[in-house]
C-alpha positions in Angstrom: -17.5 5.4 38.0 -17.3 1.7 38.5 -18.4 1.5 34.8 -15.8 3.8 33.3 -13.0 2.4 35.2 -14.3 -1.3 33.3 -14.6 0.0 30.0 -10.9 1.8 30.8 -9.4 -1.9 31.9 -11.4 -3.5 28.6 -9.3 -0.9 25.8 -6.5 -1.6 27.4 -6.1 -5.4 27.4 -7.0 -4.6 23.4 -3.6 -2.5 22.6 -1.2 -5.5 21.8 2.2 -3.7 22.2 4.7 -6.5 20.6 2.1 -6.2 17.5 1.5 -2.8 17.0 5.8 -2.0 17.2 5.8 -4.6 15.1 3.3 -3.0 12.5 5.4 0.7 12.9 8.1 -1.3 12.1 6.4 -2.4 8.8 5.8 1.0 7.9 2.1 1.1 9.1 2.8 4.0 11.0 3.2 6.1 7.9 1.2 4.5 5.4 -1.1 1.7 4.4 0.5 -2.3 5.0 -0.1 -5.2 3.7 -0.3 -7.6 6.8 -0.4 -11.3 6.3 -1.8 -12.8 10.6 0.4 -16.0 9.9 3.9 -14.2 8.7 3.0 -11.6 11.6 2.5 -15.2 13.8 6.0 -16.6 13.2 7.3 -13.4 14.0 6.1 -13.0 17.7 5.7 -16.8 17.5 2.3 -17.0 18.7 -0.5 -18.7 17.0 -2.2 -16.5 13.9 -5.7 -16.8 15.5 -4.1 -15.1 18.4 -2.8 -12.4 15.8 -6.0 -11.8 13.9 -8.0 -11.2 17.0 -5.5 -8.6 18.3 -5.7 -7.0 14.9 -9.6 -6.8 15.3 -9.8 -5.6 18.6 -7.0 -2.7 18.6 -9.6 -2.0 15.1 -12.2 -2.0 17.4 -11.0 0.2 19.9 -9.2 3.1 17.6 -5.7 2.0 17.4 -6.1 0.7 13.9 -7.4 1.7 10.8 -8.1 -1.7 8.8 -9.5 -0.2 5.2 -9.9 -3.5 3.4 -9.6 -7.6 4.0 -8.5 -10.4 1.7 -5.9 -12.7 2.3 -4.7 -10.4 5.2 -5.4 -7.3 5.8 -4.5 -3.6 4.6 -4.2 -1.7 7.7 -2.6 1.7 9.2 -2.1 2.9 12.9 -4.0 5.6 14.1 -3.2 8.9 15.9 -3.9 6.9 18.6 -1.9 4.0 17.9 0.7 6.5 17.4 0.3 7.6 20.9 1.4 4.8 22.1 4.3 3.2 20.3 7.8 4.1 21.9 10.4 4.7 19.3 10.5 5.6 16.4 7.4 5.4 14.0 8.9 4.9 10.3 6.9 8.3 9.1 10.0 9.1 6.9 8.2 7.6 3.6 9.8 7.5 0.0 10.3 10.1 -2.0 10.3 9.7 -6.1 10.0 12.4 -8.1 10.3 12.3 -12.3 8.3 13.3 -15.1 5.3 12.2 -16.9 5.8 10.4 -19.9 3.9 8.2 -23.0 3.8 4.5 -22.3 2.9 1.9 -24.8 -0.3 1.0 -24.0 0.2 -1.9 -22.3 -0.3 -1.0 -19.4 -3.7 -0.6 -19.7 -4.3 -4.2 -21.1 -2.6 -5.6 -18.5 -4.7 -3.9 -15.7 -8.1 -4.7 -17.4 -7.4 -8.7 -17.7 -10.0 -10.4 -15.5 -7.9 -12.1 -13.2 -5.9 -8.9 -12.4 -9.1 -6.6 -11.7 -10.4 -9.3 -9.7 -7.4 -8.7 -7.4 -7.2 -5.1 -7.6 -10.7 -4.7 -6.3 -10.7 -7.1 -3.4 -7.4 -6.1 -2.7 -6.9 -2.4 -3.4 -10.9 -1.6 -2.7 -11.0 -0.4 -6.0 -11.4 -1.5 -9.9 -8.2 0.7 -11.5 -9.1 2.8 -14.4 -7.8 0.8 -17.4 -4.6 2.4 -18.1 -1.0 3.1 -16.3 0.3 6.9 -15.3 4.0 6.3 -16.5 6.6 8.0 -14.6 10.4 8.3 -15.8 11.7 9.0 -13.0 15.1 11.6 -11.9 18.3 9.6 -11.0 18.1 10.3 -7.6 14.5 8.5 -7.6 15.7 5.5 -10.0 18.4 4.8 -6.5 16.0 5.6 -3.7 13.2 3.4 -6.0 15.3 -0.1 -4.4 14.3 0.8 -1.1 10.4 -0.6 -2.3 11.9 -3.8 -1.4 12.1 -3.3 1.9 8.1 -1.7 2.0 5.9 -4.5 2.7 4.0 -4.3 -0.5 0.2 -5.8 -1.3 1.0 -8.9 -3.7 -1.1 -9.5 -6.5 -1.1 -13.5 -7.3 -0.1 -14.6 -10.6 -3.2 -16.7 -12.8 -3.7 -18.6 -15.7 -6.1 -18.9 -18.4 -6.8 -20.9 -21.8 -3.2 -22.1 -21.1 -1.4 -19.3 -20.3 0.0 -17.9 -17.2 0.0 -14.3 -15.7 2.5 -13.4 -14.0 2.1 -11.6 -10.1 3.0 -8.2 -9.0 3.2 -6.3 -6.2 1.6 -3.0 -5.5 2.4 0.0 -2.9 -0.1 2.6 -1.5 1.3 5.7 -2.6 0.2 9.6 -3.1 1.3 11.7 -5.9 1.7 15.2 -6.6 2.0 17.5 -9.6 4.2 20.5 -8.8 1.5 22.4 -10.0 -0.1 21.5 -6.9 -2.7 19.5 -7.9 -2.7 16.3 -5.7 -4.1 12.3 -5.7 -4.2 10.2 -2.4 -5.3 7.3 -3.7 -3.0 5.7 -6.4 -0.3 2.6 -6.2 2.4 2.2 -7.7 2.6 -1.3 -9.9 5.4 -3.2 -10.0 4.6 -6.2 -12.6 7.2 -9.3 -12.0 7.7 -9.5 -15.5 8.6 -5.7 -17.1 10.1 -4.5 -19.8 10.7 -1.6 -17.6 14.0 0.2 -16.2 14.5 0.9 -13.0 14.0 4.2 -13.3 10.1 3.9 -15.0 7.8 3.8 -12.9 4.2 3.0 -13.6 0.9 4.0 -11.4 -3.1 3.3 -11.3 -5.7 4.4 -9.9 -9.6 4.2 -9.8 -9.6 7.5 -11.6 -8.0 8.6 -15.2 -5.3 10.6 -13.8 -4.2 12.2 -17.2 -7.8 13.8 -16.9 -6.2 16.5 -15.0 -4.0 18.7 -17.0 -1.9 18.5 -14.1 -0.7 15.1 -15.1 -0.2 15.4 -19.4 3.0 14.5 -20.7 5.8 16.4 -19.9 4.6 17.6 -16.4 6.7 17.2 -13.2 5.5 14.8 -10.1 6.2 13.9 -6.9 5.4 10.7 -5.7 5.2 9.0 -1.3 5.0 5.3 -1.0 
């Protein structure tokens, strides 16, 4: 008994409270977040070592899901973690819905370029299939498509090379779903700093060719969370 009532006193000293409202309040309730230790520092205004070794040890002890590392981390709160937040939990995610359409092809040039896959993979966990899902999206979507700027999104640094410079983006963990039913969990949406895009296009990759499924040819209605 003595034992259990240790290990009992151990998890709880792990469950930072002031951190984990502070991820719900990021969205990591709801979805996966980008979490930088030394932004998440200034904001409790403690020191970011502190910050990183609460992170790992609510990890450690279930309250957190941390899916991948680099420059941060990429993390969502558990059932568990849910348990215990008082509050709301920000579960309401955003809802875009449009149509499949043709892009240009430039997409998939821009996604293969050495310094971008490079960041995709350490930061996404994957290498994207070489090639955007273009969305147009309804006008109801193209409005409720400005609230991404207040989703903490996973940034993806601008580079240079022989003289030129890339330029960054900034992508969001996002699900998307054909109204045939057919469904993909893990795609992001892209949003390049420099786009010749509207605001109511919306591009998407993933590690897989989406178009592979008939679900997602031209023409065919989606639905997509961030």
């Amino acid at each position: 008994m003595r034992h259990d009532n240790r290990v009992r006193r151990e998890s709880a000293t792990s469950l930072d409270r002031d951190l984990l409202r502070l991820l719900a309040d990021r969205g990591a309730a709801c979805r996966e977040t980008w979490v930088d230790p030394e932004e998440m520092a200034g904001r409790l205004d403690r020191p970011p070592a502190e910050i990183g070794s609460a992170l790992r040890a609510m990890a450690a002890e279930g309250y957190l899901r941390v899916t991948r590392i680099e420059r941060g981390a990429i993390l969502t709160i558990t059932d568990r973690g849910r348990g215990e937040l008082d509050g709301p939990t920000g579960e309401d995610r955003i809802e875009l819905a449009g149509t499949i359409e043709d892009g240009l092809g430039k997409g998939g040039e821009f996604v293969a370029l050495p310094g971008y896959e490079r960041q995709f993979e350490a930061r996404l966990g994957y290498r994207p299939f070489p090639g955007t899902l273009n969305v147009a999206l309804t006008e109801d979507a193209a409005r409720s498509r400005r609230e991404l700027a207040d989703v903490p999104g996973i940034p993806i640094d601008e580079w240079e090379a022989d003289g030129t410079t890339y330029g960054a983006a900034t992508c969001y963990p996002a699900s998307i779903r054909a109204d045939e039913g057919s469904a993909r969990e893990l795609v992001h949406v892209l949003v390049p700093e420099r786009t010749a895009h509207d605001v109511d296009k919306l591009e998407l990759i993933a590690p897989m060719r989406l178009r592979a499924d008939p679900a997602y040819d031209t023409g065919s209605e989606v639905t997509i969370h961030v």
